[in-house]
Every structure is written in C-alpha cells, then in structure tokens.
C-alpha positions in Angstrom: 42.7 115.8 34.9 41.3 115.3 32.0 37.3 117.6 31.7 35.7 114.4 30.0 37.1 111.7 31.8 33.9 109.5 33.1 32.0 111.1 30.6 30.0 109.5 27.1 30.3 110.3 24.1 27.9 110.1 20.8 29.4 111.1 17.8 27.3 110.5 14.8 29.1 111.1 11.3 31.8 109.6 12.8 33.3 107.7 10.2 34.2 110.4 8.0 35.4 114.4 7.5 35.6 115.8 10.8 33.9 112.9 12.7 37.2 111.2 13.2 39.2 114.2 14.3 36.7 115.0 16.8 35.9 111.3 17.7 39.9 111.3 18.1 40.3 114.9 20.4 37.7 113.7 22.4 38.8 110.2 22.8 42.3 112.2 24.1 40.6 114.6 26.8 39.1 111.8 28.3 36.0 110.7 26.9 34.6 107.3 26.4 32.8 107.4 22.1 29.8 105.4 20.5 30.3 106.5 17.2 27.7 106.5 14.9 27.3 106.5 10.8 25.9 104.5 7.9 29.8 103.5 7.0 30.4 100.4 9.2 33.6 99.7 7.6 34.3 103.2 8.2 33.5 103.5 11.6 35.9 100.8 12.2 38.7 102.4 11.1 38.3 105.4 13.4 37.6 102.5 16.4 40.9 100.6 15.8 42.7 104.1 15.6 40.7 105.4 18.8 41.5 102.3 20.8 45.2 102.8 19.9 44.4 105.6 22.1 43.5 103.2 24.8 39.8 104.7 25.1 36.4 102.5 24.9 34.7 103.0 21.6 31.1 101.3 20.8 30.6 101.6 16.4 26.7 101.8 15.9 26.1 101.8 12.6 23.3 104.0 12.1 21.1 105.8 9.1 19.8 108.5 11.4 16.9 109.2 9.0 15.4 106.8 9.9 13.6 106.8 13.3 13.8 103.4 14.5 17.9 103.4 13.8 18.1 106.5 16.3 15.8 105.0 19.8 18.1 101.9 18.6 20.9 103.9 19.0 20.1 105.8 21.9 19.0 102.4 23.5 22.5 100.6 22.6 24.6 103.6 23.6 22.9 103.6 27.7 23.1 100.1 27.9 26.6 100.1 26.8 27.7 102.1 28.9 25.5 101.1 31.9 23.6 104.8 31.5 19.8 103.8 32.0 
C-alpha cells in the first residue's frame, strides 16, 4: 500500500529544481499532483514524465504573487479532483 494513494497533491514550483523530483516521488507513492508554476511549458514536461508514471497530473500555471492566480488555483485544484 502505497501512504498517498487517494490522496492530492499541490505542488507549486513544480516545473523546475526540486519541484519535479518531488512532483515525481510523490507521483510514485501514490499520490494524484496539480502542479503549479509560472513555466507552462515547463510544467508540461514534468506532466508527460509523471503520466509515464501512470498518475493523474492537473498543470496550473500559476504566478503565486499574485492573489487572484492562488483562490484560482485552489478553486481549479477541488474541482478537479471533485474536493469541494
């Protein structure tokens, strides 16, 4: 058993550094990822590798300073992955 299988996960600064080896050691315990960044190009790169995993991957391109990008993000991610 697998401890995040059933569970969600949002990664922001996913599409670069570490993002991607977490988003990917996550993604193989289990977990389903909404990975977030401003890089949408780079965030899917990490989502084609992740689904080679076979996991379900939402990319939300995101600039987190700003506040309406994270209630947009928060919002996308529950409804997603039916959450609400």
């Amino acid at each position: 058993m697998n401890p995040f299988n059933d569970k969600v996960v949002l990664l922001t600064g996913g599409s670069r550094g570490i993002g991607p080896l977490v988003a990917e050691a996550l993604a193989r315990r289990g977990a389903a990822l909404a990975i977030a960044a401003r890089s949408k190009s780079g965030l899917e790169e990490v989502s084609a590798r992740l689904k080679g995993i076979g996991v379900e991957t939402l990319v939300v391109p995101a600039d987190l300073r700003e506040q309406s990008h994270r209630e947009e993000l928060v919002f996308t991610v529950l409804k997603q992955f039916n959450r609400d």
